[in-house]
C-alpha positions in Angstrom: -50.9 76.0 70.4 -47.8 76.6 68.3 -46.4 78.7 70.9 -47.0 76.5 73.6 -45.3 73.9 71.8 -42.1 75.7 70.9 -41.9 76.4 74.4 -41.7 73.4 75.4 -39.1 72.6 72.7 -37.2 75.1 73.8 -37.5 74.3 77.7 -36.4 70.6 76.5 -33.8 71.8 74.5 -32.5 73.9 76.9 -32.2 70.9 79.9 -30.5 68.8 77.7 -27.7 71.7 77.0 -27.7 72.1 80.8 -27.0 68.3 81.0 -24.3 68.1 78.4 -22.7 71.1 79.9 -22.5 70.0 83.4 -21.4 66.3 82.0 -18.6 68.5 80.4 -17.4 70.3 83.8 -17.7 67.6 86.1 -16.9 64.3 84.0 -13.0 65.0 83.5 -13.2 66.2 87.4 -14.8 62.6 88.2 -12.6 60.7 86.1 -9.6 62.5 87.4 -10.8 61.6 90.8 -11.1 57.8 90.0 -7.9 57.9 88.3 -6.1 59.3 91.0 -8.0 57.3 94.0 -6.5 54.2 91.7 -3.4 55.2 91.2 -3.2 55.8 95.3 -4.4 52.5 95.7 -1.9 50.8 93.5 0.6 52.6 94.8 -0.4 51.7 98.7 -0.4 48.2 97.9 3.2 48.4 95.6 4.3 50.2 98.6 4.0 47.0 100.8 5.6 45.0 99.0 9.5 44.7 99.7 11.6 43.3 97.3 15.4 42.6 98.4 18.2 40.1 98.0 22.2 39.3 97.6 25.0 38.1 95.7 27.5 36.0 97.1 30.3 35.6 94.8 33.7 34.0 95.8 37.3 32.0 95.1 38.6 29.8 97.2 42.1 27.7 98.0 42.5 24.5 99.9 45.5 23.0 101.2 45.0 19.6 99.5 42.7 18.9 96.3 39.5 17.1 97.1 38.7 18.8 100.3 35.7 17.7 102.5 34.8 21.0 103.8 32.5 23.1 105.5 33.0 26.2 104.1 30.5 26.2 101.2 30.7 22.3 100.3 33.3 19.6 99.4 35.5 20.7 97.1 35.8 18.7 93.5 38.3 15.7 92.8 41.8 17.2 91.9 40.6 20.6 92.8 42.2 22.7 95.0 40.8 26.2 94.1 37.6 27.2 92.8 35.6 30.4 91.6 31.8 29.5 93.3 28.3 31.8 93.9 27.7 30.9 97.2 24.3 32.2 97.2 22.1 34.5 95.0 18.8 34.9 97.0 15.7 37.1 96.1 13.3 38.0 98.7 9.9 39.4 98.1 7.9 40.3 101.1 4.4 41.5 101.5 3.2 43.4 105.1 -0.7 43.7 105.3 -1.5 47.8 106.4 -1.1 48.5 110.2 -4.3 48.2 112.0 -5.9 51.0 114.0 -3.6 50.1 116.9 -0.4 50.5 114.7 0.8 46.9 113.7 0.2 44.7 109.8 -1.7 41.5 110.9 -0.3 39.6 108.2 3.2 39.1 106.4 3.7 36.6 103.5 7.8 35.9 102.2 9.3 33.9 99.5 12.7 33.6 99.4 14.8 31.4 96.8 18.5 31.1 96.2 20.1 30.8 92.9 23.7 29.7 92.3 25.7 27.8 89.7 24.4 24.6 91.6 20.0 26.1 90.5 17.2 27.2 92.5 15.8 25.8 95.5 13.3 27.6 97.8 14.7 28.9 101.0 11.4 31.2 102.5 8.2 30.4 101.9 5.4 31.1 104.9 2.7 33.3 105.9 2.6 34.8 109.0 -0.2 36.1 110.9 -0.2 38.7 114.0 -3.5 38.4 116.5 -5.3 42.2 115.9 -6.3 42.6 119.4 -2.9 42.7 121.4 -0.1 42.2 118.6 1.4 39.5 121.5 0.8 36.3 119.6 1.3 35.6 115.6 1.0 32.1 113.6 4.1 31.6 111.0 3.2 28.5 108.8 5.4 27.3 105.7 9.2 26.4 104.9 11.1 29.0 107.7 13.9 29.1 109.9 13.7 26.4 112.9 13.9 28.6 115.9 16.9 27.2 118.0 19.8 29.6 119.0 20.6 32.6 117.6 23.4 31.4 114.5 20.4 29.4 112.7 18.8 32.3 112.2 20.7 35.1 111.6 21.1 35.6 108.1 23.9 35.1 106.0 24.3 38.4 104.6 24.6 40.3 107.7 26.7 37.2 109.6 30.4 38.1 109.4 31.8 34.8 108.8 31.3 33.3 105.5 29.5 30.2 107.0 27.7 29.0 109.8 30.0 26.8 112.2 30.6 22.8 111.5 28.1 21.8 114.2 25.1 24.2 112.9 25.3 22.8 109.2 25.4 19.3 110.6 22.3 19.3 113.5 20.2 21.5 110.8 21.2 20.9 107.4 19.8 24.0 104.9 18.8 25.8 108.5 14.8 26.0 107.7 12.2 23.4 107.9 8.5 22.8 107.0 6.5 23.6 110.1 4.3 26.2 111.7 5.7 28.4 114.5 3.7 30.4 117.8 5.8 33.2 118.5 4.3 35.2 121.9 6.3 38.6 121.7 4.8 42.4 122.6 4.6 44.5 119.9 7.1 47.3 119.4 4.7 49.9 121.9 4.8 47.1 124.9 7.2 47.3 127.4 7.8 43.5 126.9 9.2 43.8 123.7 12.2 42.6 124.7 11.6 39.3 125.6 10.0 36.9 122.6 9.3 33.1 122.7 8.9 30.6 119.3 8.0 27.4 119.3 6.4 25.4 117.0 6.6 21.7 115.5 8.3 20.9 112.2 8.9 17.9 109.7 12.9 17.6 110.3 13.8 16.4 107.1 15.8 20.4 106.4 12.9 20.6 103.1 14.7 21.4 99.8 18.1 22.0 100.2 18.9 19.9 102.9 18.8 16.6 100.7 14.9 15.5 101.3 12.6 14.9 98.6 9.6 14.5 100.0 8.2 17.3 102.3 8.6 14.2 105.5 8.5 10.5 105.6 7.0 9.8 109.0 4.7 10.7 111.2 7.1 12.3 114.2 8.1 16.0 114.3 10.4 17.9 116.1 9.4 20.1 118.6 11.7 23.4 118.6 11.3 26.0 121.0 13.5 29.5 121.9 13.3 31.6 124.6 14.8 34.9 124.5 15.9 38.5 125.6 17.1 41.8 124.0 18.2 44.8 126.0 20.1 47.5 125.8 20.8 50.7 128.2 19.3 54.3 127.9 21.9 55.5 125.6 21.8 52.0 123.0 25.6 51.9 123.1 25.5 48.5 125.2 23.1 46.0 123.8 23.1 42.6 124.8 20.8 39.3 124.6 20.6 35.7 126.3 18.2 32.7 124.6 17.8 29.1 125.6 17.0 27.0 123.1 15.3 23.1 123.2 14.4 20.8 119.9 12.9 17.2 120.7 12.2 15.0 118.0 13.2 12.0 115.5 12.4 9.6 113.0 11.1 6.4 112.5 12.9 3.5 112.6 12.8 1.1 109.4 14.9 -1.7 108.6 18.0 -0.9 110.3 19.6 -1.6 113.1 20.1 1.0 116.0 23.7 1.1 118.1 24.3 3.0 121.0 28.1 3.7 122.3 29.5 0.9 124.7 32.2 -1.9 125.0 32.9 -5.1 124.0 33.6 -8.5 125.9 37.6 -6.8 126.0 37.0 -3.5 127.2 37.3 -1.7 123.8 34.6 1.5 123.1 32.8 0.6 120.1 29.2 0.4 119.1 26.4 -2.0 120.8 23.3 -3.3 119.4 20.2 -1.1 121.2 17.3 -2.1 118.8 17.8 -5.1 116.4 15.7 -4.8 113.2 14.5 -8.1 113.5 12.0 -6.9 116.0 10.9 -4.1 114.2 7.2 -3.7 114.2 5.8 -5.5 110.8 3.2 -2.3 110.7 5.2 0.4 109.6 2.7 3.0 111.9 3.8 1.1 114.9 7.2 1.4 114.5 9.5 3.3 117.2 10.8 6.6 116.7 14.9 7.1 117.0 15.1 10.4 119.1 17.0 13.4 119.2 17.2 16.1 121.6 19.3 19.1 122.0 19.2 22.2 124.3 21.4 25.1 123.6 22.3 28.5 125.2 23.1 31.4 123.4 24.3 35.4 124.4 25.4 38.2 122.6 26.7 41.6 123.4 27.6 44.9 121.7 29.2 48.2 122.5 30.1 50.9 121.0 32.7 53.0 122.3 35.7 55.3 120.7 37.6 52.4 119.5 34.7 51.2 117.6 31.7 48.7 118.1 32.7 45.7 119.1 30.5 42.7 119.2 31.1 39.1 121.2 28.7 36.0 120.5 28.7 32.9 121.4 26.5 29.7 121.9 26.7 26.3 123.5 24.5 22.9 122.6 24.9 19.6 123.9 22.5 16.3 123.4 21.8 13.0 121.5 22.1 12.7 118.1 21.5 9.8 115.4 23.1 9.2 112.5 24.6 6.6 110.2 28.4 5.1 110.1 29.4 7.6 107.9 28.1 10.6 108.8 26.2 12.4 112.4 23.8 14.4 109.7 20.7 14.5 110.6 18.8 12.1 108.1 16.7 13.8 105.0 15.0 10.6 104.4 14.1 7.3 106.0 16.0 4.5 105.5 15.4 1.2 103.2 15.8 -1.9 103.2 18.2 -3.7 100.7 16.3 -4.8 97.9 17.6 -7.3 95.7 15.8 -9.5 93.2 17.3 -11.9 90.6 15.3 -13.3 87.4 15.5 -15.2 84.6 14.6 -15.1 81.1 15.2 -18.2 78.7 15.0 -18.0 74.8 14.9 -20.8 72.3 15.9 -20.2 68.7 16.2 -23.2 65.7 19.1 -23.2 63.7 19.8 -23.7 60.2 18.5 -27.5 59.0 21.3 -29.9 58.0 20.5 -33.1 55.6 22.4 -36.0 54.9 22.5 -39.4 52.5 22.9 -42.3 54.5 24.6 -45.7 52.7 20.9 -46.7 51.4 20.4 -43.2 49.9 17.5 -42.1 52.5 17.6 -38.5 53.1 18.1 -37.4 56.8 17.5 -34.3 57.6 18.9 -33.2 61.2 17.8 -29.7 63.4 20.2 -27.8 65.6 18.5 -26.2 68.5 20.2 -23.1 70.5 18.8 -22.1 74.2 20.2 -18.9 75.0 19.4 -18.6 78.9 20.3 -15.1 80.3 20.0 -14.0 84.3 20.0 -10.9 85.4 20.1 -8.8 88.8 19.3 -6.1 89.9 20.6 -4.8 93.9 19.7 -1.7 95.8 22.5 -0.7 98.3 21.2 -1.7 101.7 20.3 0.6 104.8 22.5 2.1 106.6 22.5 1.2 110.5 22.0 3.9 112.7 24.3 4.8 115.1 23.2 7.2 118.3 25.9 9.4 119.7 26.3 12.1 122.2 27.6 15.4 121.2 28.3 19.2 122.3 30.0 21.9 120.3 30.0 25.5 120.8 30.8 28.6 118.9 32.4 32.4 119.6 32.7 35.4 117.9 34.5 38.4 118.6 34.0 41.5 116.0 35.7 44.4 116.1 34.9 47.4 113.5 38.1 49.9 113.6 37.0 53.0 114.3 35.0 54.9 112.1 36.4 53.1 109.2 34.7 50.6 106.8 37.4 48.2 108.2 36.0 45.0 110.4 38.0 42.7 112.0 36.9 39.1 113.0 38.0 36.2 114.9 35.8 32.9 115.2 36.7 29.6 117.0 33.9 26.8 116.8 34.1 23.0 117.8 31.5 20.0 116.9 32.0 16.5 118.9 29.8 14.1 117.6 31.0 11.6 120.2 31.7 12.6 123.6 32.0 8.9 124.7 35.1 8.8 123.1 38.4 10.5 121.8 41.4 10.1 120.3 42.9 6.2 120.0 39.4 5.3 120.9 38.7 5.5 117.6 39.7 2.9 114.8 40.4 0.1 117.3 39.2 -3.4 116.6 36.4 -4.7 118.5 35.0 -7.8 118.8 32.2 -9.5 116.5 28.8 -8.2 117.5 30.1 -4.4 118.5 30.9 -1.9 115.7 34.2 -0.1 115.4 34.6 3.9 115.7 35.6 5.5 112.5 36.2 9.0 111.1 32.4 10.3 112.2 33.5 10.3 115.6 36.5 12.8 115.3 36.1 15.6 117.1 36.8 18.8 114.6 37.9 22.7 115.3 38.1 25.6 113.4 40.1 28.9 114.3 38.8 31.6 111.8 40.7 34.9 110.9 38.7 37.7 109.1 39.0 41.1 107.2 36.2 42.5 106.2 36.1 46.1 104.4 32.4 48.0 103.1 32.9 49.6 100.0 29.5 51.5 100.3 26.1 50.7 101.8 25.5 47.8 99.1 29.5 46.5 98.7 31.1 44.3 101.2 34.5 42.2 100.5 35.7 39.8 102.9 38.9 37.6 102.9 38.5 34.8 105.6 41.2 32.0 106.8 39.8 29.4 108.4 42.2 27.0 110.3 40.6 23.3 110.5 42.4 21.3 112.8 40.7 17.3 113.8 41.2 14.9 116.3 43.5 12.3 116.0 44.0 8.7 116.4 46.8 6.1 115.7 44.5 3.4 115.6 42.5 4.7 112.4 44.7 5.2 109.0 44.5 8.4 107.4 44.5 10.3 110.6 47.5 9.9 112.5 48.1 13.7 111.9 46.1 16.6 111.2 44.3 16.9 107.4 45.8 19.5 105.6 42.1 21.0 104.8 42.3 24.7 105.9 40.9 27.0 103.4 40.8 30.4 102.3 37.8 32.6 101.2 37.8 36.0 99.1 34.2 36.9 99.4 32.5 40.1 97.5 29.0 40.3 98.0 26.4 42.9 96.7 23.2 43.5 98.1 20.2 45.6 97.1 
């Protein structure tokens, strides 16, 4: 009995060394495995994730202190030189793993920009690729509206410091809230070349671009381009066409809406089209003032001994409204002029006075005071809008010297907010009931000389003359002659 029992002691004893043995080879092994499958997995996902961004730091000189410009904003009263950062954008960007047929499904971007002025949110969608064919994706969120090709090139690879008059002013801050269908082969098709977007958006520009409300109405624009890239066998020609076509608006509050016509004498001016008196009392019933534009675009490069050199250009023509002062697309609907007057009265009993009268009686007498105050309190009214027809157009020619870092660049844009008029159309008197021309309907081009030189992969300086020269008119004071509002840009910018 006592020897059957130490063997079993022993037996028992001798499983459980077995156990803590084996836990002692293969538990470090295990863990070492986890660790490493964790660390792979960490790593995989870090390894998606793109992080990026630039500096844009700059002086500039103007001809005149005060300068309305376009070349990175008006300039301050009494200034005629300033030290600015244009833009400081981050960029983080996450791609979903490629599926099985080599292509992420899904791509999420925030983008903000940070400058001396504070932080506003440039990027901020999620876009989505259909698994099956990788020919149709979904972007939703703040992006760049897809007309032409200068709205969305981006502003560290473009060679001139800023986009052309007529692009800031049609699509203030460039993106929009909206969601986008872009129908485009992916990279293995033989259609890769050719890519559609369209998509509906807000039009109020988001943040940035002077709205603060994500959209005030129920319209949207409709945007839509439609383009091609190709290039020959050898990729030293490349070159690309695009059409482009945005139909929208806003709604129409309480304002009136002029069109361009004449007067009982003859004279160009504004007319009445829609009088706010017959605006709709329900504000979902109301009208929509429209805007339409359709643009083409082309681009080509080659590069030969002399260097690459690169000519762009693009052309857009259409209807757009705007206010008296200004053929900016609006950010926010217009109000009424609100004014209320009230008035608050106080009574307050002054000190008693008592007199003797010729019989001795006391008398004593009170001396009330009403102080009665009025105050008001006036909103500044609504702007009328004014409808106007308008082209503009802008070229590039780039030139990189060789195989130096040097680039040379010459740009020449134009932005007529009024093609029914020119010249000493503008500033004439008209007769009551039409509205007068002004300074909004000047027609405005810029010649643009650049250097550019890239101190490494990271590093690029640029000094950039542009050469603003408006339209004229002896009937309208302050521009008999041409502004003296050219400006010069020393740019260096640093990206990572």
């Amino acid at each position: 009995m006592n020897l059957r029992l130490t063997r079993n002691l022993l037996i028992i004893a001798f499983a459980f060394a077995l156990k803590a043995t084996a836990q002692e080879t293969e538990s470090p092994m295990d863990t070492l495995t986890r660790r490493v499958a964790s660390i792979q997995s960490t790593l995989d996902v870090i390894s998606r994730i793109k992080i990026s961004g630039y500096i844009q730091s700059q002086f500039q000189l103007t001809d005149s202190a005060g300068t309305a410009s376009f070349a990175g904003g008006n300039f301050g009263s009494g200034a005629d030189k300033r030290f600015m950062l244009r833009r400081g954008r981050v960029k983080v960007q996450y791609d979903s793993p490629n599926n099985d047929l080599g292509w992420s499904t899904s791509q999420y971007v925030f983008q903000i920009d940070v400058s001396e002025k504070g932080a506003t949110i440039k990027d901020l969608y999620a876009k989505f690729t259909d698994p099956w064919s990788g020919w149709f994706s979904m972007t939703a969120g703040m992006q760049n509206r897809p007309f032409g090709y200068e709205i969305g090139y981006s502003s560290s690879l473009r060679e001139s410091p800023e986009r052309g008059r007529m692009s800031q002013t049609i699509f203030p801050n460039e993106r929009d809230l909206g969601a986008m269908v872009t129908i485009q082969g992916p990279k293995i098709s033989n259609w890769n070349w050719l890519k559609l977007e369209a998509g509906m958006f807000n039009g109020t520009g988001g943040p940035g671009a002077g709205a603060n409300t994500s959209d005030f109405d129920k319209f949207k624009d409709f945007i839509a381009h439609l383009s091609m890239t190709r290039s020959n066998k050898t990729e030293k020609v490349k070159y690309g066409l695009g059409v482009s076509y945005c139909d929208g608006g806003f709604r129409q509050d309480q304002s009136n809406l002029y069109k361009s016509g004449i007067d009982s004498a003859g004279v160009k001016g504004f007319v009445i089209d829609i009088n706010k008196t017959t605006i709709h009392p329900d504000i979902a019933a109301r009208t929509e003032v429209k805007r339409n534009y359709l643009g083409v675009d082309g681009q080509v490069s080659i590069d030969w001994m002399a260097g690459i050199t690169t000519i762009r250009a693009e052309y857009i023509q259409g209807t757009q409204p705007g206010t008296s002062g200004s053929s900016v697309s609006p950010a926010s609907a217009p109000t009424d002029a609100a004014s209320t007057a009230y008035t608050s009265t106080s009574t307050s009993n002054s000190t008693s006075v008592t007199t003797i009268d010729s019989l001795g009686n006391p008398h004593t007498s009170t001396t009330t005071s009403t102080t009665t105050t009025t105050k008001a309190t006036t909103t500044t009214a609504a702007s009328d809008l004014y409808k106007r027809k308008f082209n503009g157009a802008y070229f590039y020619f780039i030139q990189s010297i060789g195989q130096t870092p040097w680039q040379v660049l010459v740009k020449y844009d134009w932005y007529d907010p009024n093609t029914d008029v020119q010249g000493d159309d503008i500033g004439k008197a008209v007769k009551a009931g039409t509205k007068a021309l002004n300074a909004t309907d000047l027609k405005y081009s810029t010649l643009g000389l650049g250097l550019a030189y890239r101190w490494d992969a990271n590093v690029k300086l640029t000094a950039y003359y542009d050469m603003v020269k408006n339209e004229t008119s002896k009937n309208l004071a302050g521009y008999n002659s041409d502004l003296k509002d050219n400006v010069f840009t020393l740019r260096a910018q640093i990206k990572f």
